[in-house]
C-alpha positions as CSV (number, residue, x, y, z in Angstrom):
1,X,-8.7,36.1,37.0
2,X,-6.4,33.8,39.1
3,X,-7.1,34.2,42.8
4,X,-4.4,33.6,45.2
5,X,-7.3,30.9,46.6
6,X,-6.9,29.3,43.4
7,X,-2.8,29.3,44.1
8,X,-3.3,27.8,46.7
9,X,-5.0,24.6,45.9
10,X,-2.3,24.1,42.9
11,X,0.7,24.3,45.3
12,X,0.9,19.9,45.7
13,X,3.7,19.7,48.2
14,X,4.7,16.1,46.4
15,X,5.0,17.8,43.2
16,X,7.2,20.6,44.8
17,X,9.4,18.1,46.4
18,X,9.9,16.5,42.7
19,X,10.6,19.6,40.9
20,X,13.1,20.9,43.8
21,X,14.7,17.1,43.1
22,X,15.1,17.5,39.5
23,X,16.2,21.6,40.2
24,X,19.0,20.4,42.1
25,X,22.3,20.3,40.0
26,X,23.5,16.3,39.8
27,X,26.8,16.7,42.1
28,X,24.3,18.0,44.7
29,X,21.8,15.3,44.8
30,X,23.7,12.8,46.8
31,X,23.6,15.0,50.5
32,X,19.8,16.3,49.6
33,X,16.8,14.0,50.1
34,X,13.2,13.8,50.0
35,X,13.0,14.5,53.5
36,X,15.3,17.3,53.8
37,X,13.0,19.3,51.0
38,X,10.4,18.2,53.2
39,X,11.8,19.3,56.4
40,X,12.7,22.8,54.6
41,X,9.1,23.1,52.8
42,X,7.6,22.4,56.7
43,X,9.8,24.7,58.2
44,X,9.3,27.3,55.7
45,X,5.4,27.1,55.7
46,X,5.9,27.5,59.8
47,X,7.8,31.1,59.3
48,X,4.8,32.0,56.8
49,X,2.3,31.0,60.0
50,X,4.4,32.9,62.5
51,X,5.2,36.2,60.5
52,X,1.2,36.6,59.2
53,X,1.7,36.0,56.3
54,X,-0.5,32.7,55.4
55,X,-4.1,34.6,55.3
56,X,-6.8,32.7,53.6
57,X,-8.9,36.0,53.4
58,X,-6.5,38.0,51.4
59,X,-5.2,38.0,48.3
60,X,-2.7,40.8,48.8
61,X,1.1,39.6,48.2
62,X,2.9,39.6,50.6
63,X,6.6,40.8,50.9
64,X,8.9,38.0,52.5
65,X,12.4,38.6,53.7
66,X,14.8,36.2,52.6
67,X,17.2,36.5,54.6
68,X,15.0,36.2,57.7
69,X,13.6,33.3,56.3
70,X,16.8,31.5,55.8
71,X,17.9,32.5,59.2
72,X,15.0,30.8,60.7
73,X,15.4,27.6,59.0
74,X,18.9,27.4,59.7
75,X,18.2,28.0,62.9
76,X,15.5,25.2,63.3
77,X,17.8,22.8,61.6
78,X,20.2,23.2,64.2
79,X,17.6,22.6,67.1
80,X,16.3,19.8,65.3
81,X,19.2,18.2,64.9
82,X,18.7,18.1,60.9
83,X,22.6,18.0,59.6
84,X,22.4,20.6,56.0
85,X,24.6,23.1,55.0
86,X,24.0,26.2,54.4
87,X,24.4,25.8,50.8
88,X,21.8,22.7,51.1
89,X,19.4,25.1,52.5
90,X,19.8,27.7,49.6
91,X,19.4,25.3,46.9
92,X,16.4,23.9,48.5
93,X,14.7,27.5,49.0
94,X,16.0,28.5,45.4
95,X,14.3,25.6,43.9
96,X,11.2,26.3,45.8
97,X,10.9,29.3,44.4
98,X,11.1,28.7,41.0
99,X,8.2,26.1,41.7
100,X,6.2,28.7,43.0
101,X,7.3,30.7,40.1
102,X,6.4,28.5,37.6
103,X,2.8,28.1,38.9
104,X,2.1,31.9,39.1
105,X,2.5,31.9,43.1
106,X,5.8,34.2,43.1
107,X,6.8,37.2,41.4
108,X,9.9,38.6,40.8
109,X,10.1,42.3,42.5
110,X,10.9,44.6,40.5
C-alpha cells in the first residue's frame, strides 16, 4: 500500500517544473518560465506550511481550498514584485495538479 511518505519522496520539484512546462499550451509558453513555476511551486508549498497541512505524521488527505490558495499566491506575487497574470497563475496551479495527479498525490473529490 502506497503511503503518503512514499508520495512524498516521488514528488521531484525539477520534474514538476518539466511537466508543468510541457502542460502549458504553446501560445502560453513565451510569458511562463522556469522560475515562475518555481516561484508558484515555493509559494504554494508555503500556504501548505501555514494552513497545517504539510504533516509528516499523517497520512490523512487533506482538503485544500483553491480559491484561498490562489488568493494567496496572487497576493505574494504582488508583494514580491513577480509580474503574472492571473491566468499565468491558473495554468501553473492546473498543471501542478495534474502532476500530482499523475503520481497518485491528488484525487479528484468526488
Amino acid at each position: 500500500m502506497k503511503t503518503q511518505e512514499d508520495d512524498l519522496l516521488v514528488y521531484d520539484e525539477d520534474e514538476a517544473v518539466k511537466f508543468i512546462l510541457n502542460y502549458i499550451p504553446a501560445e502560453d509558453k513565451k510569458q511562463i518560465t522556469e522560475e515562475k513555476i518555481e516561484y508558484v511551486l515555493d509559494v504554494v508549498y508555503e500556504f501548505y506550511d501555514e494552513n497545517g497541512l504539510i504533516d509528516e505524521d499523517s497520512t490523512e488527505d487533506a482538503s485544500i481550498d483553491e480559491e484561498e490558495m490562489f488568493k494567496f499566491i496572487l497576493k505574494c506575487a504582488k508583494k514580491d514584485k513577480i509580474e503574472m497574470t492571473e491566468d499565468e497563475i491558473q495554468l501553473i496551479l492546473d498543471g501542478e495538479y495534474e502532476y500530482g495527479k499523475s503520481l497518485g498525490i491528488y484525487t479528484e473529490e468526488e
